[in-house]
N, C-alpha and C positions, 0 to 999 in steps of 0.2 A: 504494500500500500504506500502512494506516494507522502509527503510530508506533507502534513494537513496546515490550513491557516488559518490562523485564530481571531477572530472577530470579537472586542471589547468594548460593551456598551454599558453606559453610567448612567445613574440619574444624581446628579449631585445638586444641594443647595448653599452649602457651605464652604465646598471644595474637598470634603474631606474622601467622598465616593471618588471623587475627578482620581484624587491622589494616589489612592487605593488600585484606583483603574491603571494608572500610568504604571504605578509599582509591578503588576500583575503582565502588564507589557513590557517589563525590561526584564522580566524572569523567560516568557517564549522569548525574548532576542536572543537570549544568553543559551538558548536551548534550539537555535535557529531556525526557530519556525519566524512563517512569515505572521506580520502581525498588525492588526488596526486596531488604536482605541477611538471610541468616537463619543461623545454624549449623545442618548437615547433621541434627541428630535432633530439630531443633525444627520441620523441613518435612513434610508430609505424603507421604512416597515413592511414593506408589499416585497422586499428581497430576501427576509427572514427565511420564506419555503428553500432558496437553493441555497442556502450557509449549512453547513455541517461540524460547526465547531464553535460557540458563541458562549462567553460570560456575561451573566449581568451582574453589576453590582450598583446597589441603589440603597439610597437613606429615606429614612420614611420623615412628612414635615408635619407641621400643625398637629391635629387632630387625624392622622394615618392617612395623612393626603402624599402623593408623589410629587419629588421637586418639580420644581417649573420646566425644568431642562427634559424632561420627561414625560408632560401633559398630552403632549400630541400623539405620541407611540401609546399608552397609558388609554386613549380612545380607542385606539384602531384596535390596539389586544383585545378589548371586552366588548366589539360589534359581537352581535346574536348573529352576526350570519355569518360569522369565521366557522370553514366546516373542520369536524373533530378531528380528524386526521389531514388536516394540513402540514403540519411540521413533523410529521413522522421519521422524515431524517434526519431532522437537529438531535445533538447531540447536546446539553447544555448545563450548566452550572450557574447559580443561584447566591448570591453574597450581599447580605443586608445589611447597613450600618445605621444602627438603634439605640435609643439610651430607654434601660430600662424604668425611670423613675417615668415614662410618660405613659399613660394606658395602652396607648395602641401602640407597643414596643412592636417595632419591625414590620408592621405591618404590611406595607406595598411589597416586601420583599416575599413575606408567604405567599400573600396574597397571586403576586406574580407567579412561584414557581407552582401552586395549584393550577395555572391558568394556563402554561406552558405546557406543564404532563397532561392538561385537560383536552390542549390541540394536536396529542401525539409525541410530544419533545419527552427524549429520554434524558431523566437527569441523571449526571453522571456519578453525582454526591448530593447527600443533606443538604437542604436549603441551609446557608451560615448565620447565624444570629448574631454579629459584632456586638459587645452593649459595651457603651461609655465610662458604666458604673463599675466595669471590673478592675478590681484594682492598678491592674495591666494596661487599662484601657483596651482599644478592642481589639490590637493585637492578638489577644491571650486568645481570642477566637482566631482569629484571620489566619496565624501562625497554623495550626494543626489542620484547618482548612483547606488549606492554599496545599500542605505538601498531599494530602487525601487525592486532591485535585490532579497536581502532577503523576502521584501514582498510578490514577484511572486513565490519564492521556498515552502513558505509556505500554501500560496494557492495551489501550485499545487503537496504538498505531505503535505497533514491533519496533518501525525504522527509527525511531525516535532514541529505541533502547540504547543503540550502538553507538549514537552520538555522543562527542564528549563536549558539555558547556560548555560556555565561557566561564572563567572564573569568574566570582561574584564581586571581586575588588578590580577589576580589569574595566576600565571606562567604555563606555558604549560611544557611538557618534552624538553629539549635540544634536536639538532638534534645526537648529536654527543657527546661521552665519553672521557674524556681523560685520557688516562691510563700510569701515568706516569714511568721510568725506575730508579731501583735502582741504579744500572749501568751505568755509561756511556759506549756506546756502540762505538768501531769504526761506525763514519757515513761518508758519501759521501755528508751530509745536504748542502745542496747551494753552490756545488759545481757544476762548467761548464761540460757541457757533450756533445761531438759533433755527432750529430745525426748518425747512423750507416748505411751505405752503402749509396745508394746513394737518399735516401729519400730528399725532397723540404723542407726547415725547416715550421713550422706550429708556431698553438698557443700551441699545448700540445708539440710540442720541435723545439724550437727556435734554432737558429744556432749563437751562441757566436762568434761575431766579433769583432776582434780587432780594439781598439779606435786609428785612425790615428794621428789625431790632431782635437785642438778644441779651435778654434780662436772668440775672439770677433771681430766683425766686424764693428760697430758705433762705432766713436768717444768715447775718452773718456768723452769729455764733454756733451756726450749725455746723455737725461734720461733713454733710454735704453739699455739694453746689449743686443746684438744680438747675435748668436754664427753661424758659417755658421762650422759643424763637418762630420767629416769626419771618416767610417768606410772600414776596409778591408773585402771583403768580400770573398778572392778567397779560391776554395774547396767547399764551400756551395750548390753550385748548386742551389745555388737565380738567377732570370731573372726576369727582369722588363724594360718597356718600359714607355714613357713616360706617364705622368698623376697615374702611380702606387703611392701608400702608402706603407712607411713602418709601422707595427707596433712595440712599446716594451713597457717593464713592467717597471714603476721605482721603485724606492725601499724609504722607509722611512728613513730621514733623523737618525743618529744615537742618536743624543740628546733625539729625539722622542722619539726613539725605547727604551732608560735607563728611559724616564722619567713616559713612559707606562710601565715597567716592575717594578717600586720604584709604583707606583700608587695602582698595582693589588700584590703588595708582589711576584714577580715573578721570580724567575731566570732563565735569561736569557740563562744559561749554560745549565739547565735540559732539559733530552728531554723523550718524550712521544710517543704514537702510539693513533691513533684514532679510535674507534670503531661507525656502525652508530646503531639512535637508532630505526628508522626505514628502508625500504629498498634503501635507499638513498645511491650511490655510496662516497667512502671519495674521497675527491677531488683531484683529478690527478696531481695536479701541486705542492702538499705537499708532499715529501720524509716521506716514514715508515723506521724508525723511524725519529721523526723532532727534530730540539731545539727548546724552546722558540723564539729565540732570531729571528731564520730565519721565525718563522712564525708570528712576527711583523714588521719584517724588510722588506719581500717582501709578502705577505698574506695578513696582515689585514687592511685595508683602514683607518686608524687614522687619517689621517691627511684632511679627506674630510670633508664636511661641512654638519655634519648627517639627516638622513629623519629623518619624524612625527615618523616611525616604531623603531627609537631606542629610542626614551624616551617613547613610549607605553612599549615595553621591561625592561626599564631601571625601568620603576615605579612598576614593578611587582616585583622586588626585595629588593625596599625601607622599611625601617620599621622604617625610620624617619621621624615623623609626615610633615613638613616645606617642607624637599625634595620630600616626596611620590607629597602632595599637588600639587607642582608646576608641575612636573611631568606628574604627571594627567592631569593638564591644558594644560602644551603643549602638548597632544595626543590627546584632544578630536577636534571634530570639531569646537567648540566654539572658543579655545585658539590660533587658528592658526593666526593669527595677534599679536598675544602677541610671539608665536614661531619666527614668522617672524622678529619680531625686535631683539631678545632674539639672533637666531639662522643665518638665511638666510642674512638680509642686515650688519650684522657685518661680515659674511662670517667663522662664530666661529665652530672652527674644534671639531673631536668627542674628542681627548684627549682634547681638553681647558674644553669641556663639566664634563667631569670624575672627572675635576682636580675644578670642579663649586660646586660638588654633593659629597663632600668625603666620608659621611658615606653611600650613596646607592655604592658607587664604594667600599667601603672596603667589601661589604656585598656581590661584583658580585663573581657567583663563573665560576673557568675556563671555563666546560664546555659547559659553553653558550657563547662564546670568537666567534663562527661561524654564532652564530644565529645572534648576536646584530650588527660583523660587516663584512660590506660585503668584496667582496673580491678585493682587486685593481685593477683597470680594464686596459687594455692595451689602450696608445695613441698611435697614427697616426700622420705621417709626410709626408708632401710631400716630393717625394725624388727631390733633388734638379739636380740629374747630370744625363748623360747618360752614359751607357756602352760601347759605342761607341766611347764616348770622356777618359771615364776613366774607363776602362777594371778592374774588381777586386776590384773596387771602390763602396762604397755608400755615397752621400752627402745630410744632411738636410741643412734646417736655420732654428734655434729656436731664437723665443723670450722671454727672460725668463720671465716669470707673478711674477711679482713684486706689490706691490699697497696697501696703506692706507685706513684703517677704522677707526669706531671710536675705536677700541683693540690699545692698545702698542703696540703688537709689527706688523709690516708690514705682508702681508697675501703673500704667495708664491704659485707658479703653484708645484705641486708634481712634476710632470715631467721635466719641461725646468728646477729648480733649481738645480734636482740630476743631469741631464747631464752638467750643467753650471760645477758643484763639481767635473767634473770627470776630472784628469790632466796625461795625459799619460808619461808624465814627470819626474813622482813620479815611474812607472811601470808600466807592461803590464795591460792594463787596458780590461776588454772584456762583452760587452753588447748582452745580449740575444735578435735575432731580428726576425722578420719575414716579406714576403711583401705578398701585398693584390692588386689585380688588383684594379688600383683606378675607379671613376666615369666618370674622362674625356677621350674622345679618338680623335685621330690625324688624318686628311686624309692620303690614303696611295696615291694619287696619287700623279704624280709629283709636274705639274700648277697648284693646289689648293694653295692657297695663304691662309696664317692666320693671325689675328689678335688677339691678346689678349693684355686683360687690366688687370696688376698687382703690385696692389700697397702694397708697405709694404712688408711681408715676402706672401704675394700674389704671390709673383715673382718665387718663388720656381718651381713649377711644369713647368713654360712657360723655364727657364732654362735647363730640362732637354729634355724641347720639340726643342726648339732650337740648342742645344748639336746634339739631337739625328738626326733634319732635314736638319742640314748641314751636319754630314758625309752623311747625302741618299741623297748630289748634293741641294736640296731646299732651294732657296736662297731668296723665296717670303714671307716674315715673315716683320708684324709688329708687335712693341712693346708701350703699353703706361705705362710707370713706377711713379710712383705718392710715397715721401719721405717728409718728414718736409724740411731736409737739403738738398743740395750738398756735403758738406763736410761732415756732420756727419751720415746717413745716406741713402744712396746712394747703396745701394745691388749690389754687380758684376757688379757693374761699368767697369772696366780693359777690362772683358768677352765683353759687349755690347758696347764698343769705340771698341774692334779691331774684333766683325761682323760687325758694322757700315764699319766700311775702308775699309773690306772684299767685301762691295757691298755687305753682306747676311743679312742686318736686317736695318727698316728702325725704328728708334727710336723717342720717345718721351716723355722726361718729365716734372712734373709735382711739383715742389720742393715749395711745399706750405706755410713755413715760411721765404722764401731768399727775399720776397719783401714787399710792404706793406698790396698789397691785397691778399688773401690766392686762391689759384691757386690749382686744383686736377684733379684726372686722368679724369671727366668728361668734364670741358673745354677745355682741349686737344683734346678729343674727338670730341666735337662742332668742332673746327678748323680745323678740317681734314675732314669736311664731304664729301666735295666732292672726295676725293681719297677714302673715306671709300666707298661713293655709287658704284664708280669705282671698287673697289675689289669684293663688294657682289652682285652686279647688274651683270654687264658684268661679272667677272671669276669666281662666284663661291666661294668664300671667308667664311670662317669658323669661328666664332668670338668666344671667350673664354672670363668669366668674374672669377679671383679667390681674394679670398680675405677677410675681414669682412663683416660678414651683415648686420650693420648697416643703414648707407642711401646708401654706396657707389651704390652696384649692382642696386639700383632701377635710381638713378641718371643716371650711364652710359648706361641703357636700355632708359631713357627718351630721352641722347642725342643721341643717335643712332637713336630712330623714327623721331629726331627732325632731323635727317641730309637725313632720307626716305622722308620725306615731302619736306624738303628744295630743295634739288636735285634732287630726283624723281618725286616733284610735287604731292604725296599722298597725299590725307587725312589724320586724324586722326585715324579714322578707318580703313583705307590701312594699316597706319605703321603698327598699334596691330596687324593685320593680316599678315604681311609680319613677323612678329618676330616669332609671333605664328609658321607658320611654316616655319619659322630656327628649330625652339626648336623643332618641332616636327620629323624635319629629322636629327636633328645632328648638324645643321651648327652652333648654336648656345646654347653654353655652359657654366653653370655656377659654380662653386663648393666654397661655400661660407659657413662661421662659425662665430656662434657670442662668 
């Protein structure tokens, strides 16, 4: 049997499936099969009948929804009229990346390989469960996975057997050349461009809004800076309703970006043109010709907290003995607790790493600058306001991620820090954005009464829900708000005293360090059971949970069943099933992040 070619499709939303996928493509290189990774809606799905050798590996989002990168395929799989023995000659493997503290752990990943064996596709192994939560992270799965995987390929193609790899410390080809310019060329490099005619901005062209303002909002004596910021958005022809996300890109802090380009001998000011080295598209969101400067500044992910795959990379280029060494430790499976301390629980980003390893970093040469790092991935915001209340307007609330390890210096969120940095004050300031229908949705009728619990910057999206249901006349809205302070933070306070007077929202909160005993959105909860049974019993009532997912969300589903029983007289078993289907038709909603 000739050498079979391997076909690698992702669904990532984070980058972390992408990563997995590429890792999983440099092991057939090294094993010489030929090989594609692709993301799942940039494959042609109607080619799937004639492949005979395909992994998928996919992360499941929200509420066991499949990423974005994957919607499209994610359709055409679950048509009723795909017949059952269509892919009778695929041959295929299965690899989920899940964290188990969310309910529907792994989902689209079962979900899929059920649907694959459904159309004839023999799988070759267990669907893989990666979960977050293992102390390994999801290695500790991927690892015994991945060689199961290898064993079945070589079973089930002989020629393979006799083949001798590549070593695993033995560099592969880049993907990509960099061709730099004698020249400096007039460019347009990271310049704003407002999309042309009357196109919806996206992720490949964002629509540059101007920065309104950008207020802290806690206390100054608080520990955290809140910013509640404000974008114009009029001309864009963005629409969004409430429970939407915005997305955008941030950029690397500039310190970074000089002390990445002093690191790799780089200037900043040169610019280049990229060639691919196989039939790999160069990436769309890089201007031909680029500088340096903007493809560390908004491009390369430096300042995230790197996978097992860049010190497997990083050690192929070592040729000092001490760094190769360690290197190698932390890429094998063994060394992944030695990684973890080293790397994950100090939260040590890829530039501290470079700036750990000087002589492999003097040794890296550019054109592997794509391969080693990924690309920055765009955050998500609740939008905080309505268009209804604020025409031309978009409002978040960030918290900036601030916080101590055992490193010097404090560890920072990418995102909430550049927006903290941004002062419209200084001049026009303008972020590249896009929106994305979010997870939660709103009843449209009138008498539909809602309830939500949102504490902390949890409150953002019930804001724009409330915005938007008082101008539609809906005045049956509760709120449970749950803060450390009163005074110090306290979210749109001002907003929820003058619906309260309006008679349009019946409030409650939850201000857990103003007394001795600490007090949260849950006991609030408990305390209202009986109007809450009254709103979801008798009217129909829609209940929303947004916020961290820590204990909050499981707490406030406990006091909920705990107020079905109490007022309703349910069982235990009543409640679970009375919640059960809320969730199953809508009435109950949760969109939670750890």
């Amino acid at each position: 049997m000739s050498t079979p070619s391997l076909l690698i499709l992702y669904g990532s939303q984070t980058g972390t499936a992408q990563d997995t996928a590429q890792r999983i493509g440099r092991q057939a290189q090294r094993r010489w099969l030929q090989v594609r990774v692709l993301p799942l809606d940039d494959y042609n799905v109607a080619n799937l009948i004639s492949e005979s050798l395909v992994v998928f590996v996919c992360a499941t989002t929200g509420q066991g929804d499949p990423p974005d990168n994957m919607k499209k395929f994610w359709r055409f799989l679950f048509r009723k009229s795909l017949p059952a023995g269509s892919l009778c000659q695929l041959d295929c493997a299965v690899l989920g990346l899940g964290d188990s503290s969310y309910p529907k752990f792994n989902f689209v990943a079962k979900k899929l390989h059920k649907r694959l064996v459904q159309l004839g596709a023999s799988a070759l192994v267990p669907v893989g469960l990666a979960d977050d939560q293992h102390d390994l992270g999801q290695d500790a799965v991927i690892d015994p996975w991945l060689k199961a995987f290898w064993d079945k390929v070589c079973v089930l193609y002989p020629s393979l057997a006799g083949v001798t790899p590549l070593r695993e410390y033995e560099p592969l080809p880049p993907k990509y050349v960099f061709h730099f310019l004698d020249t400096v060329k007039e460019t347009t490099d990271g310049r704003m461009r407002i999309p042309e005619g009357s196109a919806v901005p996206s992720q490949s062209h964002p629509f540059p809004a101007r920065l309104v303002s950008n207020r802290r909002v806690t206390d100054a004596s608080h520990f955290q800076d809140v910013r509640h910021i404000e974008f114009d958005i009029t001309g864009s022809n963005i629409e969004f309703a409430a429970g939407d996300v915005v997305m955008m890109r941030p950029c690397n802090a500039p310190e970074d970006v000089q002390q990445f380009c002093q690191l790799l001998k780089l200037d900043p000011n040169s610019q280049f043109t990229l060639s691919a080295t196989d039939n790999t598209a160069v990436p769309a969101s890089l201007p031909q010709p680029c500088t340096v400067r903007h493809l560390v500044e908004s491009y390369l992910d430096i300042a995230a907290v790197p996978r097992r795959s860049f010190f497997e990379l990083l050690s192929t280029f070592s040729t000092n003995n001490l760094e190769k060494e360690k290197l190698i430790e932390f890429s094998s499976a063994e060394g992944q607790d030695e990684l973890h301390s080293y790397c994950n629980r100090p939260r040590r980003t890829a530039l501290e790493v470079l700036a750990d390893f000087p002589h492999t970093t003097a040794e890296l040469k550019v054109d592997y600058l794509l391969d080693l790092f990924p690309e920055i991935q765009p955050r998500s915001f609740s939008i905080a306001s309505s268009l209804k209340a604020h025409p031309h307007r978009l409002q978040i609330l960030v918290a900036v991620v601030r916080y101590k390890t055992k490193l010097f210096k404090p560890r920072k969120g990418l995102c909430s820090t550049w927006l903290a940095s941004l002062d419209p004050a200084q001049g026009p300031v303008y972020v590249p954005l896009w929106v994305k229908k979010g997870s939660m949705k709103f009843p449209k009728e009138m008498d539909t009464p809602v309830i939500m619990v949102g504490p902390g910057t949890g409150v953002a999206p019930f804001r724009s829900a409330l915005q938007e249901r008082i101008a539609e006349g809906k005045a049956d809205n509760v709120l449970f708000f749950g803060c450390r302070s009163e005074f110090k933070d306290f979210h749109f306070k001002t907003d929820w005293e003058e619906m309260r007077k309006a008679g349009q929202l019946a409030l409650f909160c939850a201000f857990s360090r103003d007394q001795e005993d600490k007090v949260y959105v849950q006991h609030r909860v408990e305390e209202q059971s009986k109007l809450l049974w009254d709103l979801i019993a008798n009217k129909g009532a829609y209940f929303y949970i947004a916020g961290n997912a820590k204990q909050m969300p499981a707490s406030v589903c406990d006091a909920l069943k705990a107020a079905f029983q109490q007022e309703g007289g349910l069982s235990v078993q009543e409640a679970d099933q009375m919640l059960d289907a809320m969730e199953k038709t809508g009435r109950f909603q949760s969109e939670t992040w750890s």
